[in-house]
DSSP file (Angstrom, degrees, kcal/mol; ACC not computed):
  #  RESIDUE AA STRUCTURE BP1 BP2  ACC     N-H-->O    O-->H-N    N-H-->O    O-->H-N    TCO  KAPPA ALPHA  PHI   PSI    X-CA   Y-CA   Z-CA
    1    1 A X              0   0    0      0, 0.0     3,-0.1     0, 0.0    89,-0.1   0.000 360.0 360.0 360.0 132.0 -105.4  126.1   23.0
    2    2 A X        -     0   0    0      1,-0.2     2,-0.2    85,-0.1    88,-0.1  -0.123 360.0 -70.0 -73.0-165.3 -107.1  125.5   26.3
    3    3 A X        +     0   0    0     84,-0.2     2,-0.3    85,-0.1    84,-0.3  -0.445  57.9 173.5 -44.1 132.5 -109.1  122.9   27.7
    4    4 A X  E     -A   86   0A   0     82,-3.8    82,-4.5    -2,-0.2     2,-0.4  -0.992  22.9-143.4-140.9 177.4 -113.1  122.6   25.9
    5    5 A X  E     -A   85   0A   0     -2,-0.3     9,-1.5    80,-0.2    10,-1.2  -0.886  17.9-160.6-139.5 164.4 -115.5  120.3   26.4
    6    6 A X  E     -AB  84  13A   0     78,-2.2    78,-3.6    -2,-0.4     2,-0.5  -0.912  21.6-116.0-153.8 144.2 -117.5  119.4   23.4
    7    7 A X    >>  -     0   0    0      5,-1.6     4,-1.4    -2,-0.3     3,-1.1  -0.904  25.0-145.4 -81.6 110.6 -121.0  117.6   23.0
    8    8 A X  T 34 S+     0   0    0     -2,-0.5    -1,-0.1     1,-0.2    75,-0.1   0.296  91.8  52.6 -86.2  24.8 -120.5  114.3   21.3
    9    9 A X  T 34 S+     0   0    0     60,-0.1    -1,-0.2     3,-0.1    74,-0.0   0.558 128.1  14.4-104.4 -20.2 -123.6  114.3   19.4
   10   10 A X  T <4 S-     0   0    0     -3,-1.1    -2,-0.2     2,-0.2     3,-0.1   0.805  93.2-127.6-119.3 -42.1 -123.3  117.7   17.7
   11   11 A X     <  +     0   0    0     -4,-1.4    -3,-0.1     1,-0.3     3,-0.0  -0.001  53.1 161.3   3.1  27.8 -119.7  118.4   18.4
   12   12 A X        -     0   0    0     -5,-0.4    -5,-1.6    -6,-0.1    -1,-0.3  -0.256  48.4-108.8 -42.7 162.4 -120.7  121.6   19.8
   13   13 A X  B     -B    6   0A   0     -7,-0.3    -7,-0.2    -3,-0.1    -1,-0.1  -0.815  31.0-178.7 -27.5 113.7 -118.5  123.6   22.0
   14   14 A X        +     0   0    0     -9,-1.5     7,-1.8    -2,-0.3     2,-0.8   0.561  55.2  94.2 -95.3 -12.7 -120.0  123.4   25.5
   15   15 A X  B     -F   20   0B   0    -10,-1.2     2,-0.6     5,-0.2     5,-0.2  -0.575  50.2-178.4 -96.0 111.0 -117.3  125.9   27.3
   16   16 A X        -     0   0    0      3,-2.5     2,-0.7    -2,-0.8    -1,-0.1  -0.447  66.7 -49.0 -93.8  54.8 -118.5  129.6   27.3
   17   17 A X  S    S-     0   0    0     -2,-0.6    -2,-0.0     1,-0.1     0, 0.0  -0.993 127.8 -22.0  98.8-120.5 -115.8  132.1   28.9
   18   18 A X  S    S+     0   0    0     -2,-0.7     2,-0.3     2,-0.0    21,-0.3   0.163 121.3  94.2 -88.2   3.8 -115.1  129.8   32.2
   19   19 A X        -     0   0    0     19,-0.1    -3,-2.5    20,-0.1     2,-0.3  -0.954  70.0-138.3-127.2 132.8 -118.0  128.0   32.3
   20   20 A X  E     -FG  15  37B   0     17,-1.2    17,-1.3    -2,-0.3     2,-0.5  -0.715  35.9-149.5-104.7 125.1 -119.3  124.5   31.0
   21   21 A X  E     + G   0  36B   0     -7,-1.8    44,-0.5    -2,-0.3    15,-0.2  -0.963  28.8 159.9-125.7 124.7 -123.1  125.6   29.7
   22   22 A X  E     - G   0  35B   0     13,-1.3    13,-1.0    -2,-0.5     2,-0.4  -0.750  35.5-122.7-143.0 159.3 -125.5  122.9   30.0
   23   23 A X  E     -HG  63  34B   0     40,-0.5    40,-2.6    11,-0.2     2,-0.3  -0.999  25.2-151.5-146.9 131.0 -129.5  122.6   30.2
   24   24 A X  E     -HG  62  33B   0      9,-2.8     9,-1.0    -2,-0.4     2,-0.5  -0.976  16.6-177.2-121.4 125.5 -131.1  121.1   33.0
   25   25 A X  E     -HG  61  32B   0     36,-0.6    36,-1.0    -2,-0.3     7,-0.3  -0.794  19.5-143.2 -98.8  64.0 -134.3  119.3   33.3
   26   26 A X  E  >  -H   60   0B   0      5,-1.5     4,-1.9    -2,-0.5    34,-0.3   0.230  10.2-155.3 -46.8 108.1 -135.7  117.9   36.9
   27   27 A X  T  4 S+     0   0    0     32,-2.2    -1,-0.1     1,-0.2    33,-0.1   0.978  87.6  59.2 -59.5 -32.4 -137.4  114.6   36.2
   28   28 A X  T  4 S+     0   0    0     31,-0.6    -1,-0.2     1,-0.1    -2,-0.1   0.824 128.2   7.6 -58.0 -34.4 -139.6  114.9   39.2
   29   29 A X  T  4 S-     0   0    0     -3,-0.2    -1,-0.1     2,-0.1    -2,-0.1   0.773  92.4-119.2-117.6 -20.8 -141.3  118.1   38.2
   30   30 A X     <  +     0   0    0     -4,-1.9     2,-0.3     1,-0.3    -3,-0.1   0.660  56.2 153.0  88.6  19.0 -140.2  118.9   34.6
   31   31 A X        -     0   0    0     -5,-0.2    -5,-1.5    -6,-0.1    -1,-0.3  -0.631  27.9-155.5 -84.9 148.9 -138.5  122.3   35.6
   32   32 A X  E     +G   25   0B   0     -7,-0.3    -7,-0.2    -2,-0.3     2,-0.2  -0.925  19.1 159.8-134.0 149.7 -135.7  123.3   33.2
   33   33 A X  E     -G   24   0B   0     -9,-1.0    -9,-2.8    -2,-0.3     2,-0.4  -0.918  38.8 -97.7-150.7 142.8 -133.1  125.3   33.6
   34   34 A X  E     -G   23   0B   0    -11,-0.2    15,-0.6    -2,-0.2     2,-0.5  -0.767  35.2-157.0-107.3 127.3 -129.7  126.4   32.7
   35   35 A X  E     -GI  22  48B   0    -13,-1.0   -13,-1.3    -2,-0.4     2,-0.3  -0.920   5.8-153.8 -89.6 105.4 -126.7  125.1   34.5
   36   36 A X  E     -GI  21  47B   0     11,-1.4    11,-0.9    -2,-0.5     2,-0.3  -0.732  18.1-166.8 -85.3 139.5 -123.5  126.4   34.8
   37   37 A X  E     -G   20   0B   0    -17,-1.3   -17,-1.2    -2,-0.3     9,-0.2  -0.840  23.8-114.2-121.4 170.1 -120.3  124.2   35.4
   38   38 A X        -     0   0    0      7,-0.5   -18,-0.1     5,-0.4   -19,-0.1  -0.459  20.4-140.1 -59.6 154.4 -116.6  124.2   36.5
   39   39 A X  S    S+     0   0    0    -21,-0.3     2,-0.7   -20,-0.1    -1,-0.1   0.141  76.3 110.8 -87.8  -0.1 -113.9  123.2   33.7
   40   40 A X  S >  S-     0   0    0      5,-0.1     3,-1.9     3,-0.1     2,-0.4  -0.774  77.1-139.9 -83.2 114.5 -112.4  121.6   36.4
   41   41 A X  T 3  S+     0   0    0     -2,-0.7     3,-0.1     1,-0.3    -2,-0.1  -0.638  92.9  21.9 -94.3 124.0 -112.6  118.2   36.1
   42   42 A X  T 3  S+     0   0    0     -2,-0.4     2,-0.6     1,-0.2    -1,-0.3   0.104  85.3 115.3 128.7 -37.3 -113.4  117.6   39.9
   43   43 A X    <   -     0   0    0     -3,-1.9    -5,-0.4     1,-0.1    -1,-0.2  -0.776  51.0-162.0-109.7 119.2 -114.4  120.4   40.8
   44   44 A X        +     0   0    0     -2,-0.6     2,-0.2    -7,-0.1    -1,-0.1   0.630  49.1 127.7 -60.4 -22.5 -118.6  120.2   42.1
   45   45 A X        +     0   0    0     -8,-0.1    -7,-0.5    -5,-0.1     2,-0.2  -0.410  30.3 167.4 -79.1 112.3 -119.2  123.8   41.8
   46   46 A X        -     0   0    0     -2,-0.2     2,-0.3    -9,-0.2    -9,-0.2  -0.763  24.1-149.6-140.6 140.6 -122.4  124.5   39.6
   47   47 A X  E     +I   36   0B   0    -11,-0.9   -11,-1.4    -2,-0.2     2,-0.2  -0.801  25.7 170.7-113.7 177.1 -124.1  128.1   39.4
   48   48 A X  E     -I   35   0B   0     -2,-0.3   -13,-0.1   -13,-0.2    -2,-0.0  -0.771  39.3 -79.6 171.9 105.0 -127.9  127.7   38.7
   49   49 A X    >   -     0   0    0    -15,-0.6     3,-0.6    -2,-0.2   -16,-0.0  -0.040  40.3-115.1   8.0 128.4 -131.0  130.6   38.9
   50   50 A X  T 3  S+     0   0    0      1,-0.2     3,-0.2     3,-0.1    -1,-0.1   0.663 114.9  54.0  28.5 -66.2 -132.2  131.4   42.1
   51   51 A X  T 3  S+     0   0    0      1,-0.2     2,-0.4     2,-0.1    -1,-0.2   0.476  79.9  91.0 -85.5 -13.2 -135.5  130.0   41.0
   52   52 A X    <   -     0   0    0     -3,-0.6    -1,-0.2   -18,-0.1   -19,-0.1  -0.597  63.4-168.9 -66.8  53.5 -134.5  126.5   39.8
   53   53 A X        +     0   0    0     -2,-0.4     2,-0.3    -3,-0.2    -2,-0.1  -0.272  10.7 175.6 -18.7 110.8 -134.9  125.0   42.8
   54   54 A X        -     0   0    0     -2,-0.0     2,-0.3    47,-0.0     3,-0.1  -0.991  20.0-139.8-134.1 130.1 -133.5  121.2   43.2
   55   55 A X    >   -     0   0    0     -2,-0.3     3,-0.9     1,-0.1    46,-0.0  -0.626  34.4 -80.6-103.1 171.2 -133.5  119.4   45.9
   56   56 A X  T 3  S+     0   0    0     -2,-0.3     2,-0.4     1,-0.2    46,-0.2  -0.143 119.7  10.9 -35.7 122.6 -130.7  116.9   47.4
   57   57 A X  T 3  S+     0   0    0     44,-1.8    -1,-0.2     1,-0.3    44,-0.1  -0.284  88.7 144.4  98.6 -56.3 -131.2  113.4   45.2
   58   58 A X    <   -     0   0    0     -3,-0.9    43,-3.8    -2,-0.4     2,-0.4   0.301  46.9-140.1 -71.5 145.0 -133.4  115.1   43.0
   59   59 A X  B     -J  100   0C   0     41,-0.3   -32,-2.2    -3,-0.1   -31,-0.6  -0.766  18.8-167.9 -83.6 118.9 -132.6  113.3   39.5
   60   60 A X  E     -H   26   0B   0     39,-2.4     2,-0.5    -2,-0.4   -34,-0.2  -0.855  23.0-130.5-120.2 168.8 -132.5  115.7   36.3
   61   61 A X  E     -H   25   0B   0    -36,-1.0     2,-1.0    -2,-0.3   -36,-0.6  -0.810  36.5-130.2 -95.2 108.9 -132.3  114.6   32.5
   62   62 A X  E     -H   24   0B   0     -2,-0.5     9,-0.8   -38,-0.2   -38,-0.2  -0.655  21.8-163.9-126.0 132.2 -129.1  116.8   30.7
   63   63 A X  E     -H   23   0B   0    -40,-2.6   -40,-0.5    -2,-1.0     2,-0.3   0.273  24.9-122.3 -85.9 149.8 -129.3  118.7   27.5
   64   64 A X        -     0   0    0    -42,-0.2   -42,-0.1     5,-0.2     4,-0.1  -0.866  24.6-136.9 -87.1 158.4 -127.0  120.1   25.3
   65   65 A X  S    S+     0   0    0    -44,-0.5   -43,-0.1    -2,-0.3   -51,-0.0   0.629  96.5  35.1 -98.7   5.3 -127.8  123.7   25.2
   66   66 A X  S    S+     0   0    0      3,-0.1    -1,-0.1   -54,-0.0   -52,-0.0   0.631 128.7  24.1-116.9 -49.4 -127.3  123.9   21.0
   67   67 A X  S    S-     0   0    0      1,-0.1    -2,-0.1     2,-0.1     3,-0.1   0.968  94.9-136.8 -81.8 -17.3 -128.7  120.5   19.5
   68   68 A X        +     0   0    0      1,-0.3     2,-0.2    -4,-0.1    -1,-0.1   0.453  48.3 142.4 103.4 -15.3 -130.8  119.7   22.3
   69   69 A X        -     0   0    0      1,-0.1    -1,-0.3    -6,-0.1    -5,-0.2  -0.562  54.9-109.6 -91.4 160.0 -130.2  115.9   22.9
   70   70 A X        -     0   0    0      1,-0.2    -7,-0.2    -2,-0.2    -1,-0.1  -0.109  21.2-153.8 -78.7 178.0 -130.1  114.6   25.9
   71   71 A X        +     0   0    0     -9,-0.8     2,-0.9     2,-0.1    11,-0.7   0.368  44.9 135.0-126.2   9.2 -126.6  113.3   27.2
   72   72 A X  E     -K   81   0D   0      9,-0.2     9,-0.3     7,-0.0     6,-0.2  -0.196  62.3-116.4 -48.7 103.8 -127.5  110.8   29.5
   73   73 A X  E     -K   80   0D   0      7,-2.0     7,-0.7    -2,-0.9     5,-0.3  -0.269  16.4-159.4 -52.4 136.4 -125.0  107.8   28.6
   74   74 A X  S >  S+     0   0    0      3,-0.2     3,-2.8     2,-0.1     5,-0.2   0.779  96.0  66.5 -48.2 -63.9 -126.5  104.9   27.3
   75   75 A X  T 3  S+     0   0    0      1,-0.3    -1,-0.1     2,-0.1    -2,-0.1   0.606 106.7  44.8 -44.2  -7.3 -123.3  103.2   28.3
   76   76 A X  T >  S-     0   0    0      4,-0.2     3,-0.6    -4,-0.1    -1,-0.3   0.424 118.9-100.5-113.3  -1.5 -124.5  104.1   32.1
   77   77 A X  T <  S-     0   0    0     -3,-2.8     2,-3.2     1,-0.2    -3,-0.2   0.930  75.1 -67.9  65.9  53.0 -128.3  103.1   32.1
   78   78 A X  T 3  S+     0   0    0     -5,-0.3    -1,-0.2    -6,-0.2    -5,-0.2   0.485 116.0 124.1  69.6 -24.0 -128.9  106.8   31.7
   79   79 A X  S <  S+     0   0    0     -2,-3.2    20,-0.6    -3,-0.6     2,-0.3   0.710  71.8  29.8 -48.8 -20.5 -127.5  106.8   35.2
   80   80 A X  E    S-KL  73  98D   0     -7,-0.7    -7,-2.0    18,-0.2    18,-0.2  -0.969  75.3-112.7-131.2 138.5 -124.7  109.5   34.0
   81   81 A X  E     -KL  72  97D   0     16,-1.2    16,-1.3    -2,-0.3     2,-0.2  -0.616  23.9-151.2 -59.1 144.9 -123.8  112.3   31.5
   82   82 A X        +     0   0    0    -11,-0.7     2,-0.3    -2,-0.2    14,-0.2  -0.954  26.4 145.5-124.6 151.3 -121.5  112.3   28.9
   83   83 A X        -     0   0    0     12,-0.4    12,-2.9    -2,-0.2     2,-0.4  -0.939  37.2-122.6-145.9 174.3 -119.5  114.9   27.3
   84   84 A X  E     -AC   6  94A   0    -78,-3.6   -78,-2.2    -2,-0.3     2,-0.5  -0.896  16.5-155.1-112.3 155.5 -115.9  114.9   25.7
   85   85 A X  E     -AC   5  93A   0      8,-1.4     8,-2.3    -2,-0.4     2,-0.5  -0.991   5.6-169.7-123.4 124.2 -112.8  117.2   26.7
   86   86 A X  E     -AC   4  92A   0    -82,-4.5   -82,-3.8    -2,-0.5     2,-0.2  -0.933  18.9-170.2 -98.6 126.7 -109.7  118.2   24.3
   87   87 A X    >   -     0   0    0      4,-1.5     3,-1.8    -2,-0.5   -84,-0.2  -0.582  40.8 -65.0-127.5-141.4 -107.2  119.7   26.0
   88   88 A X  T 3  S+     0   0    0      1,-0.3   -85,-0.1    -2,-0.2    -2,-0.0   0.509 128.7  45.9 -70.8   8.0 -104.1  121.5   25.2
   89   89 A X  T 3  S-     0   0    0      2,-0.2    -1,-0.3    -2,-0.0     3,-0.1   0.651 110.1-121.1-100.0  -3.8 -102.4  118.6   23.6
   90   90 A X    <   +     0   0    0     -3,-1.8     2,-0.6     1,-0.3    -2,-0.1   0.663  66.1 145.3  63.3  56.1 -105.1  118.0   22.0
   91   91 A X        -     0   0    0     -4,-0.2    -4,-1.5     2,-0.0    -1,-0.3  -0.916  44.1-130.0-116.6 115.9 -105.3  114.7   23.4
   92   92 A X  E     -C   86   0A   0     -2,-0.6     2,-0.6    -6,-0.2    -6,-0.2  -0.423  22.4-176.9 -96.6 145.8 -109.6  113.6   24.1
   93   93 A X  E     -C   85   0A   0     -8,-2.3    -8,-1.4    -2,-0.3    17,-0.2  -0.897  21.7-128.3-123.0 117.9 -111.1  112.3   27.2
   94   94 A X  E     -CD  84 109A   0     15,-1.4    15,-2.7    -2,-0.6     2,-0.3  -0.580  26.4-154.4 -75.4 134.9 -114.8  111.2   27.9
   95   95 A X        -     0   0    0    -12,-2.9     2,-0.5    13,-0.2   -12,-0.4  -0.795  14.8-175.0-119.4-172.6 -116.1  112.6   30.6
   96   96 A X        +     0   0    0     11,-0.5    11,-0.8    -2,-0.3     2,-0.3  -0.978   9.9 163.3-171.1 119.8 -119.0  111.4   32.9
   97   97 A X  E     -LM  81 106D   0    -16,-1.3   -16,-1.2    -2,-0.5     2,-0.9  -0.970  39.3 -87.8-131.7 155.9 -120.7  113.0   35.8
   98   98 A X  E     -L   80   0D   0      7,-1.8     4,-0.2    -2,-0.3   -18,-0.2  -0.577  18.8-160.1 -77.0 125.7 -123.8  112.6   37.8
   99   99 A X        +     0   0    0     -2,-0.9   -39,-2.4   -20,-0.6     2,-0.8   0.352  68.1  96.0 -67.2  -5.6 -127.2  114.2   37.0
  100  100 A X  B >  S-J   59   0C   0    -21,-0.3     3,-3.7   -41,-0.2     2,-1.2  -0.622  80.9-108.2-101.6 135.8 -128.4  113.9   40.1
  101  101 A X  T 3  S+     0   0    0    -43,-3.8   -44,-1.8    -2,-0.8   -43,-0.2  -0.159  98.7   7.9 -96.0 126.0 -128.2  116.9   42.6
  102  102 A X  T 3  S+     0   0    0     -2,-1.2     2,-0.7     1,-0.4    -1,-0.2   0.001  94.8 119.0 130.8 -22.0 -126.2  117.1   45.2
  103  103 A X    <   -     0   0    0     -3,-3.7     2,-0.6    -5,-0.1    -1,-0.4  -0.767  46.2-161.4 -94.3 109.1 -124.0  113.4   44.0
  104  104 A X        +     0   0    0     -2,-0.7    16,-2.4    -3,-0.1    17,-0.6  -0.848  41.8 127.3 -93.9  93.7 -120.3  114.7   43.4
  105  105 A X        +     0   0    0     -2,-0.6    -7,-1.8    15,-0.2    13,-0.3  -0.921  24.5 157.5-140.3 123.2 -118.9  111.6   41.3
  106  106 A X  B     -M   97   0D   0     11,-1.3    11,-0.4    -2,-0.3    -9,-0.3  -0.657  19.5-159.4-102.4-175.3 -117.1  112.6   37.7
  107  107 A X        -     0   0    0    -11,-0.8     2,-0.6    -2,-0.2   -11,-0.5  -0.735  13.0-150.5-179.4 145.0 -114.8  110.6   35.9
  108  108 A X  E     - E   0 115A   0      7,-1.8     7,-0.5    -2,-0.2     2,-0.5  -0.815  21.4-166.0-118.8 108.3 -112.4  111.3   33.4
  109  109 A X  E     +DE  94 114A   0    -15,-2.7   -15,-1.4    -2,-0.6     5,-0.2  -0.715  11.5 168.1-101.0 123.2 -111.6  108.4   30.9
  110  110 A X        -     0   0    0      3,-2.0    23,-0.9    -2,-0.5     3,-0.2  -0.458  52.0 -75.2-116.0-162.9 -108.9  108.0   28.5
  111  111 A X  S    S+     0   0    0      1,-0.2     3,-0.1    21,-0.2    -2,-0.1   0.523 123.9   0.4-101.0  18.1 -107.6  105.5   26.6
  112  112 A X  S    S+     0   0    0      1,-0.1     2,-0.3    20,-0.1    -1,-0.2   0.014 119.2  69.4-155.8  63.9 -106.0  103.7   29.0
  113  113 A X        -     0   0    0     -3,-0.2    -3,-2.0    18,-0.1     2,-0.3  -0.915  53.6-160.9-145.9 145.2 -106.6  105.6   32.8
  114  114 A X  E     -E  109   0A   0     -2,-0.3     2,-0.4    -5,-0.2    -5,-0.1  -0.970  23.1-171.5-123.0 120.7 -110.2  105.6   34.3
  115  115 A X  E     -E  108   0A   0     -7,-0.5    -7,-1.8    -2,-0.3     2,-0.3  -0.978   3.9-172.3-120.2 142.1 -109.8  108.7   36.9
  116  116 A X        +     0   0    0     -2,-0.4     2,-0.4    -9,-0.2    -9,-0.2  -0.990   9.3 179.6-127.1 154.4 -112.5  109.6   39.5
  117  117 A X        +     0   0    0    -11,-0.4   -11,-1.3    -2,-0.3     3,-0.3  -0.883  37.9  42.0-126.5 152.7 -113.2  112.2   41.8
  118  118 A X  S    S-     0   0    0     -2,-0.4   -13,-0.2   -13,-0.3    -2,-0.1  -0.385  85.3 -66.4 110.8-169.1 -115.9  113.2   44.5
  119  119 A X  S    S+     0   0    0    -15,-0.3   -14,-0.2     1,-0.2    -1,-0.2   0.683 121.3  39.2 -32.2 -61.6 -117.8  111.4   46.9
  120  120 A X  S >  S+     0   0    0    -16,-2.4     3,-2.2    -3,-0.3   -15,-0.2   0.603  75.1 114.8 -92.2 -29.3 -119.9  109.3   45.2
  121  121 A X  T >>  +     0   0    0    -17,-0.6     4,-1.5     1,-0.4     3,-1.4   0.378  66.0  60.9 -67.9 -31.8 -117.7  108.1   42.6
  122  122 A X  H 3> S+     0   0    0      1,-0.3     4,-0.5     2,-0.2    -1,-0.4   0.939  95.4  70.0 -83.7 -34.9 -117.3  104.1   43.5
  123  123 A X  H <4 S+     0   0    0     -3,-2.2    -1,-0.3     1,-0.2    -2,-0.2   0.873 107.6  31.0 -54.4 -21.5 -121.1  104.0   43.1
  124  124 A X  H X4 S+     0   0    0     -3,-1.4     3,-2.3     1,-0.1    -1,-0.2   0.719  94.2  97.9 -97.9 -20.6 -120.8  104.5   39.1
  125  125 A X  H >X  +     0   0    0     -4,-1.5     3,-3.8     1,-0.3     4,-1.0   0.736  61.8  77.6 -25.4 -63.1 -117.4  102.8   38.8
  126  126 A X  G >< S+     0   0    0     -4,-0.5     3,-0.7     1,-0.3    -1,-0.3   0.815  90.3  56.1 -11.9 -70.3 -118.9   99.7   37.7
  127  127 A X  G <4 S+     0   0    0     -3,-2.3    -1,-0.3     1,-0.2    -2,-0.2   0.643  99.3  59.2 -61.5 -10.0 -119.4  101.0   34.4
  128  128 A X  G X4 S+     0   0    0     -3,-3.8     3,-1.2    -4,-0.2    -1,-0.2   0.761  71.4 124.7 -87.2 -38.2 -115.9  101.9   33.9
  129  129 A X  T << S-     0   0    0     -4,-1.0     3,-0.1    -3,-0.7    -3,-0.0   0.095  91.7  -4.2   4.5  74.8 -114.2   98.3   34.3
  130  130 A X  T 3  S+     0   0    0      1,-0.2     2,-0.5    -2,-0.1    -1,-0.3   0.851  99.6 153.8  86.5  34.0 -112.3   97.6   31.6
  131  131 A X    <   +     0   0    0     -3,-1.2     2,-0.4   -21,-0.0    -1,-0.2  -0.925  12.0 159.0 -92.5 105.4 -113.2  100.7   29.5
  132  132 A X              0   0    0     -2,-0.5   -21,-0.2    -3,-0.1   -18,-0.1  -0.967 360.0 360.0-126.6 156.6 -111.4  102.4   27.0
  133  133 A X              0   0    0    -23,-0.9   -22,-0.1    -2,-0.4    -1,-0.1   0.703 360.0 360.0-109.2 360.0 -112.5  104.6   24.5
């Protein structure tokens, strides 16, 4: 079994071929869109329509793309997405990225490692302090 990443409200399967399939919502205008992600946790690289136009900063709300609720953590002020990842030991990990575009921060939580990557990443840290899931 690979890696998948999984909705934790539906348990859905988010990972589609190579790609993490996600639905994205701009709070500033209301445009939706569908979001593609890396399964690399780390890796920024998102594909995205032509015509969903986001600008740097802009803040979106994100969807799962089968039940339809949003996955902004609570546990973040909304500040964050959550989703879960099994991977091949079948060993689960929360994960947490930013909704805002253009801010490269994930972080990959077990039950007793808080890992982050990107840029941004010490700005969300706070919520991770003493976290295990």
């Amino acid at each position: 079994m690979k890696t998948d990443f999984i909705c934790p409200k539906c348990n859905g399967h988010l990972l589609v071929g190579e790609k993490i399939i996600l639905v994205a919502v701009s709070r500033k205008e209301k445009k939706t869109g569908i979001i593609l992600l890396s399964p690399e946790v780390g890796n920024h690289a998102r594909i995205i329509h032509p015509t969903f136009i986001l600008e740097k900063g802009e803040e979106t709300d994100i969807f799962c793309p089968i039940c339809h609720c949003n996955l902004m953590s609570s546990d973040t002020d909304g500040q964050l997405v959550k989703i879960f990842m099994v991977d091949d030991k079948d060993d689960k990990y929360e994960i947490y990225f930013s909704g805002v575009f253009g801010e490269y921060c994930t972080y990959k939580i077990s039950e007793n490692k808080v890992e982050q990557f990107g840029d941004s990443a010490e700005k969300y840290y706070k919520y991770f302090i003493g976290r295990k899931i």
